[in-house]
N, C-alpha and C positions, 0 to 999 in steps of 0.2 A: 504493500500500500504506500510506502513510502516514494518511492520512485514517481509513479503519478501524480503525488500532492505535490512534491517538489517540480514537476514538471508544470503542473498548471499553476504555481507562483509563478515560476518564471516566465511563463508566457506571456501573465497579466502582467508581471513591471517591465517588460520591455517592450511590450505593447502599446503603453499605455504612460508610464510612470510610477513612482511610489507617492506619485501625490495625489493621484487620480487611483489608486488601487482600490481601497477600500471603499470607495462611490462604485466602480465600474466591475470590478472580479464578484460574480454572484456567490455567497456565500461564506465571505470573507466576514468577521468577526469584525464589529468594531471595537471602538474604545470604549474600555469598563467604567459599565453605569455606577454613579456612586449609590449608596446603600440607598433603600427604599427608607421613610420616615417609620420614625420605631412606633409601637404599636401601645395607643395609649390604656391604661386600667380602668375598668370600670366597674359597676355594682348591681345587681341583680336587682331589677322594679318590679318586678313582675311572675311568680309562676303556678302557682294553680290556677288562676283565670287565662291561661296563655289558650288554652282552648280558643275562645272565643277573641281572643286579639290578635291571633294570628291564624285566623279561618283562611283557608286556602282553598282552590277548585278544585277535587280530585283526593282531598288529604285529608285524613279519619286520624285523629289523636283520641286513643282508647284508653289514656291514662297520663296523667299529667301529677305529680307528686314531688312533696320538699323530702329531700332524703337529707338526715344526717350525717356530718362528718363520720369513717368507720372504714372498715373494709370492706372493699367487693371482691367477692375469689370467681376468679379465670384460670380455667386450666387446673384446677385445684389448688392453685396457689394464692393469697389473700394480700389485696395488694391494698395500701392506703387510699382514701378518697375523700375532698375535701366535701363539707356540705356544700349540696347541687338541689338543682333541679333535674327531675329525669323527666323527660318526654318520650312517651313509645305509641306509634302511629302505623299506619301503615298508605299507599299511594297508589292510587292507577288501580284500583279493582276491579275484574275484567274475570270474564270467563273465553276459555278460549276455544274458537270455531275450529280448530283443530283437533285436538285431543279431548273437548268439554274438561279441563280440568281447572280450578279457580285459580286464580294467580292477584299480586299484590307486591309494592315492593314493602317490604314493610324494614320500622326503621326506630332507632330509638338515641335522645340526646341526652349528654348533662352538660348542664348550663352551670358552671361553679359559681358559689355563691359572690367570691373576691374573682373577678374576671380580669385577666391581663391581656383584654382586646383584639384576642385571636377567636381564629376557627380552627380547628384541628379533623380534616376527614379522615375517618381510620378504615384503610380497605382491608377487609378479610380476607385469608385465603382457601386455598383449596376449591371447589365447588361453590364456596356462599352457602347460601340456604337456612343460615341461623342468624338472629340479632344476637351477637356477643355483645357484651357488659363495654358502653364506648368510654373506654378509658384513654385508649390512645398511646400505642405502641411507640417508643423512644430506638427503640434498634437493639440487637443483641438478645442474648439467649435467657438473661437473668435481669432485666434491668429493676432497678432499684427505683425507679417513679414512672410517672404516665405525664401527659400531656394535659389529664384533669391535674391530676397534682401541682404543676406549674401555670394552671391557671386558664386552660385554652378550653374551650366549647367544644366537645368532641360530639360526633356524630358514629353510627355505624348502621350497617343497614346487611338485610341477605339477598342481597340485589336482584328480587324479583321473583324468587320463586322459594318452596318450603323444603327446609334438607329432609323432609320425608320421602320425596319424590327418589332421591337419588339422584342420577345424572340423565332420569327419565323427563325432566322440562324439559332436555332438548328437543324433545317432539313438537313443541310449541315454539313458531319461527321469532313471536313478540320476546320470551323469557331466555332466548338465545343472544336475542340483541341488549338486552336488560344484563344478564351476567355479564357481556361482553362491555359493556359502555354506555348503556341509554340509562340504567338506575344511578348512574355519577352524575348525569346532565341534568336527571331530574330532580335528585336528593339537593344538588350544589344550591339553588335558588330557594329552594323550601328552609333549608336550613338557615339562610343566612336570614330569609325575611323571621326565620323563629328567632336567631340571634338580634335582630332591631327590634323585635315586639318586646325582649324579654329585660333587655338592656338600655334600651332606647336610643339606638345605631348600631347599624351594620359593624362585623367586625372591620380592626383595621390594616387586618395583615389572614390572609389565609393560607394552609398548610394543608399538604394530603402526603400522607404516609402507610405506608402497610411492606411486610415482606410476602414471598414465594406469590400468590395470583395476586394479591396483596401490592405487592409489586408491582406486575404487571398491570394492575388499575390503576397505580403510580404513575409508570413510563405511558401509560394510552392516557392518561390525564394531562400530562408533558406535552403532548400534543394539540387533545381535542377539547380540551380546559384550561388550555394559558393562558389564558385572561381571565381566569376566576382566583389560579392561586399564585401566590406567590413565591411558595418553598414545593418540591418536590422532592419525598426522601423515600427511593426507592430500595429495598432490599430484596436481597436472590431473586430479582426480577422474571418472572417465569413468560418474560414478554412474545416470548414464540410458541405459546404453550402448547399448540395442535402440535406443530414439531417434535418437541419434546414428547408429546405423549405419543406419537409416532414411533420414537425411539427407544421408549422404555419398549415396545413392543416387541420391536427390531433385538434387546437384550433379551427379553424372555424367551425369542427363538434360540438364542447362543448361548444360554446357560440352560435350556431344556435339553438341547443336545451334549452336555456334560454332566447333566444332571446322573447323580448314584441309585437316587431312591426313589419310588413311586409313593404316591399318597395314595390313602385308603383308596379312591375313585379309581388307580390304575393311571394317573395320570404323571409328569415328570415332574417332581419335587423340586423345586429352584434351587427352595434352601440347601439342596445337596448338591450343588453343582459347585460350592467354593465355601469350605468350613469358615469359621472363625479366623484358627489358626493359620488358614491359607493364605487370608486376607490382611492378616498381622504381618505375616513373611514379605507379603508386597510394599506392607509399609516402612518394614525395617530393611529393606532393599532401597525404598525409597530416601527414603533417610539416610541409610550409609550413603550413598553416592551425592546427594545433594543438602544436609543438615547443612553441614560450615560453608556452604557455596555465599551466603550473608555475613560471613566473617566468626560466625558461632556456633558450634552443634548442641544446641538447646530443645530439639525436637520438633521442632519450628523451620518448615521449608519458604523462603521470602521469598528466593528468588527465581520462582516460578519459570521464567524461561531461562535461566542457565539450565535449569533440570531440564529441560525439554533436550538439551543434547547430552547431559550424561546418565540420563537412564532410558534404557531399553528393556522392556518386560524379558524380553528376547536371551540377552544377553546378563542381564543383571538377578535374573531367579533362577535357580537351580531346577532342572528339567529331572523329573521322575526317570527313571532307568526305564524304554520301553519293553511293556512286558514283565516286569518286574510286581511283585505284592505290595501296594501302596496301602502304608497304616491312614496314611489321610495325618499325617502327624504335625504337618506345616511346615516338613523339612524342604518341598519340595512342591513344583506344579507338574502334570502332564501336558507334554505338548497341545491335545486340544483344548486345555482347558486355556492357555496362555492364549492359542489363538485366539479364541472367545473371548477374555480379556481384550486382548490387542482390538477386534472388532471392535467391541463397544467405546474403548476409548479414542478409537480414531472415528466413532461418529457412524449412523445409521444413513444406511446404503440401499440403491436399490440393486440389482442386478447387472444395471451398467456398470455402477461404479459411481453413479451421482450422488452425490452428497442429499439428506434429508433434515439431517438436525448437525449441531455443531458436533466437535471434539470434544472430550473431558480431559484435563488435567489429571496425569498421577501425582497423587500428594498422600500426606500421613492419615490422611483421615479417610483414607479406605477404608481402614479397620475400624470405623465406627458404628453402632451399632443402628445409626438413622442411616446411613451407607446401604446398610445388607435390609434394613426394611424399604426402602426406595425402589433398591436392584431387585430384591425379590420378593416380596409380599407383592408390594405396588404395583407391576405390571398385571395379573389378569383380574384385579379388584379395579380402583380409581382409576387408573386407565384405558382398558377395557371398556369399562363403561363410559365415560368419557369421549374417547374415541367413536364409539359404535351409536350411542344417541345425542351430542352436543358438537361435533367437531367434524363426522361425516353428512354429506351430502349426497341422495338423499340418507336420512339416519337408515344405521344397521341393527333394527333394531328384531329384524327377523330370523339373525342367525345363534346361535348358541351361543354364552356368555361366558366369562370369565375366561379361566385359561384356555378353552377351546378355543373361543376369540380370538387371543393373543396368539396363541399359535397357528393359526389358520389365516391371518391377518396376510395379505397379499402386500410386499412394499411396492410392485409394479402395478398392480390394477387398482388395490384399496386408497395406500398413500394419498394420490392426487386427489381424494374425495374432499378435503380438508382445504382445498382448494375450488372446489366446487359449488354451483347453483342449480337451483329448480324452479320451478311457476311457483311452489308452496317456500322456502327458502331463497330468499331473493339477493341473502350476503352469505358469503362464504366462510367459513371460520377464520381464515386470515384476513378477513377485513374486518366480521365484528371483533375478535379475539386482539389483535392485535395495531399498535401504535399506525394510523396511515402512512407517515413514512417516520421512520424512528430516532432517525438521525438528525431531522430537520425541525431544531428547538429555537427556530428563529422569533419565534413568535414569543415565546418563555422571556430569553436571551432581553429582547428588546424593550420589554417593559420594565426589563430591572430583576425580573425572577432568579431563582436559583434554583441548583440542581443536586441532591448527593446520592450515590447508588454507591449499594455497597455486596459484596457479594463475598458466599465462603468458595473457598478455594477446592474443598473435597463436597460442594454439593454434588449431591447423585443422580438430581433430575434437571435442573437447570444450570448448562453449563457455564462456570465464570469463563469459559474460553467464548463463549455467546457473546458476554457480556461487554468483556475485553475489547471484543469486535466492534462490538458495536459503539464502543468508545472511538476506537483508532476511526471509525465513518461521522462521529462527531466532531473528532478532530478535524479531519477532513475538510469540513463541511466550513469549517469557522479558522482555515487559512491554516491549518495546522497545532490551533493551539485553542481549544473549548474551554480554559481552566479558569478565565474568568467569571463564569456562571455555571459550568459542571464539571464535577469530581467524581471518578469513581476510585472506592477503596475498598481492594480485595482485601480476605480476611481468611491470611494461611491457615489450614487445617481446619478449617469451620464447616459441618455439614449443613444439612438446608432449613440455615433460619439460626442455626445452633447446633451446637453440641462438636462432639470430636473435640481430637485433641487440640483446643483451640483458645487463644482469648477473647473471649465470644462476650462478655458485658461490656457496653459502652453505649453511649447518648450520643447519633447521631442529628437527634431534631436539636437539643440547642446547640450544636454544632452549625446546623442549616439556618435556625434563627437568629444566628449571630453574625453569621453571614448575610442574610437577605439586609438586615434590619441594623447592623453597625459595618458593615463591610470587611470583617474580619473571614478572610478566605481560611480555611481550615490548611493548614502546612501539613494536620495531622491530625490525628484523634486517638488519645490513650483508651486500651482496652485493654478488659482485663479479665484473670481465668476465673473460675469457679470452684475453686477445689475445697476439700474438706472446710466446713466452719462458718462458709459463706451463707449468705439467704437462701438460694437458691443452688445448692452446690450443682457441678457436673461431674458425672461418674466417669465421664473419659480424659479429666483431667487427669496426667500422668502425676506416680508418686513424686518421685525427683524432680515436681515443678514446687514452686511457693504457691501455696495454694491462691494467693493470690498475686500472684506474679502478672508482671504489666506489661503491655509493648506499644507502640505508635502504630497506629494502622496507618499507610503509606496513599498519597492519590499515586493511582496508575501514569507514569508506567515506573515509581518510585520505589525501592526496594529499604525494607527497616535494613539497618545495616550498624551491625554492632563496633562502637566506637571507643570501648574500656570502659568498667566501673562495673558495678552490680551486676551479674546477669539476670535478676531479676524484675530490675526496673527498667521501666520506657527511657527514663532518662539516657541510658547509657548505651540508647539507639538513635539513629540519623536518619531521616529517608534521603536517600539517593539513587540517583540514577542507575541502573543497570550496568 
């Protein structure tokens, strides 16, 4: 990629001039907007009569209540929450000429009592289908406060259909385009008129945040909502998600054919196709050859593409004797299973050879334990279904489920379905699903918005090598250097969303809002592990780390890079260049 951007610079100034550049070269970044004006405080006027003062066309609030300061647990875990007001509603109530089945996007706010003049959209991920408790995700695997907590208006919503259904709304072409983007357009203006009725103006700075689809409502918000928000904090952006789920599919072919054991049904056991210990071995292969490639062998792989030329599955794991009694012990892989391996990580193929979804990164967090439920649980459950009623055109929803699915899944004839329209389906999953052009944040960029994505380095369903990418076509795009108003900061060893052996807690939103809002561009953001003691410990934190041991998470394409002192603190790390 590099050769072209340097190529189309130089055509535009000699063409043209360096004074006339940035007017005439399309796409060229301008000069950095100074920070947006900070976001003033204000006080709650208003909220059990908010029904009625903020009556809208289309919009049912079936409960309006003062909640006391206390805990709300998400996830089972009980996170602080200032007194609020909670609003839970739902939008668009409709039954559908397709399926007869009721539909609604339904949705629910808190309005904190001490209001620090935000909005905060919190995107869900996975499927949607449930109003979660809108606290308002901050980034990382364990964070320690919300976006209620610091005072913003969160909102959350199951964009449009009930997680009863399953991935069966997709039969309905309207709750297709609601998962995908129409419940963001709609919730954005409902909300903000709840936040002027409840406060007495509009917020003065708005934020949308969420990881994994979560994300990807992020990065399609970046786009088709840049003039509503202001901060965009996109995590494990699952922004190509048909792709991706494509691809898990594309693995449960290559690890069916390695698979040892059959499930009770007779069918090929995934989880048998690469133990625990197998997937340890690839870690600690990965590790020996690129740990100290950052200056320190701390367990911690930075520098993600030195490793790309000193590890080869190939050459760097011990190949089982063929023919030989394999204990399964971790000493070793067999040829095909390394194949299989090597496939999935160079990326889901059709038969030509064309690429379908990106490459994954080998990194330490193979051996994680959200790793092996991704590669194999995940493919003929969430995906499968997925694929076959919300992402196929027309859906497939007549053929047999689950891992038959996945296994019978054609990448020559099925694949391109994902790309596909009908009389009854009239967008295709790559158009509701994802960003219209992804790269192209001009709109964002020019109002003064911001941008930060952050992605772990061993997710197992959306590749940061996706992400990466899609960075180097924002670069691109804005003359070679985006980093005025977006930042992406991989996050070694982190699987998806969290977890692995990773420093996975850290605050990426006041990172963004201190950006948008005093123009402090992030050099870096300390993160930090989970291990024994903490709030929320992580079990794949390694013994021999400090349980809470820190690092700098780096912007792409910057490498933490150890500079003497502590090995356990950020301080005594650099980001630099590669």
């Amino acid at each position: 990629m590099t050769r072209p951007r340097h190529f189309h610079i130089g055509l535009c100034a000699s063409a043209l001039g360096v004074a006339a550049l940035l007017a005439a070269c399309a796409g060229r970044a301008p000069a950095t907007h100074a920070p947006l004006t900070a976001a003033r405080p204000g006080t709650l006027q208003a909220c059990t009569d908010l029904a009625a003062r903020a009556a809208l066309s289309g919009t049912v609030y079936t409960s309006v209540t003062d909640v006391p300061a206390g805990n709300v647990t998400v996830g089972g875990v009980a996170m602080a929450a200032p007194a609020h007001c909670l609003v839970q509603g739902r939008m668009n109530e409709r039954t559908s000429p397709v399926d007869g089945q009721r539909y609604a996007i339904g949705f629910e706010m808190r309005l904190p009592a001490a209001w620090n003049g935000r909005f905060f959209y919190q995107a869900n991920g996975g499927l949607d289908g449930v109003v979660l408790p809108a606290l308002g995700g901050i980034g990382g695997g364990g964070p320690r406060s919300s976006a209620l907590q610091m005072g913003f208006a969160v909102i959350s919503s199951d964009a449009g259909h009930a997680g009863a259904m399953g991935p069966r709304f997709g039969l309905d072409p309207q709750a297709r385009l609601d998962y995908g983007y129409n419940a963001v357009a709609q919730l954005t203006p409902m909300a903000k008129n709840l936040i002027a009725k409840a406060y007495g103006r509009e917020p003065d700075r708005s934020y949308f945040g969420g990881c994994s689809n979560g994300g990807r409502h992020a990065m399609v918000a970046a786009v088709r909502s840049a003039g509503q928000y202001d901060g965009i904090l996109a995590g494990d952006p699952g922004f190509n998600l048909p792709k991706a789920a494509v691809a898990q599919l594309y693995g449960a072919q290559r690890y069916a054919a390695v698979a040892s054991a059959r499930t009770p049904q007779g069918q090929p056991d995934l989880q048998s196709a690469f133990t625990p210990a197998e997937m340890k071995l690839v870690a600690d292969k990965v590790l020996q050859r690129c740990d100290a490639l950052d200056g320190l062998a701390d367990g911690i792989v930075s520098d993600l593409q030195a490793c790309r030329t000193r590890f080869d599955i190939q050459t760097a794991v011990p190949t089982c004797a063929a023919g030989a009694t394999n204990a399964r012990d971790g000493q070793c892989l067999s040829a095909p299973q390394k194949q299989a391996l090597s496939d999935v990580f160079k990326g889901a193929r059709n038969s030509a050879g064309q690429p379908l979804y990106s490459s994954f990164p080998f990194d330490a967090g193979v051996s994680g334990a959200n790793w092996r439920e991704w590669k194999f649980a995940s493919p003929p459950t969430r995906d499968a279904g997925a694929v076959a009623f919300i992402f196929s055109t027309p859906p497939l929803a007549d053929r047999p489920q689950g891992l038959p699915f996945a296994l019978g899944f054609d990448m020559d004839r099925d694949a391109p379905r994902i790309a596909a329209t009908d009389g009854v389906f009239r967008e295709s999953a790559l158009s509701f699903m994802t960003p219209p052009d992804a790269a192209q944040l001009g709109a964002l960029r020019d109002r003064g918005g911001r941008m930060i994505v952050y992605h772990g380095t061993s997710d197992p369903v959306f590749s940061s090598d996706d992400t990466a990418a899609w960075y180097e076509r924002v670069q691109a795009a804005n003359g070679g250097d985006a980093s005025s108003f977006a930042r992406y900061f991989p996050v070694p060893g982190m699987n998806h969303c969290a977890g692995g052996p990773a420093t996975d807690q850290f605050d990426m939103l006041g990172a963004l809002v201190d950006w948008v809002e005093q123009g402090k561009a992030p050099a870096s953001v300390v993160a930090a592990a989970r291990g024994a003691g903490t709030p929320v410990p992580n079990a794949e934190v390694p013994s021999n780390w400090s349980a809470q041991r820190t690092r700098p998470l780096c912007p792409y394409p910057q490498v933490a890079t150890y500079t003497g002192g502590d090995t356990e603190r950020a301080s005594s790390f650099a980001c630099k260049a590669p």
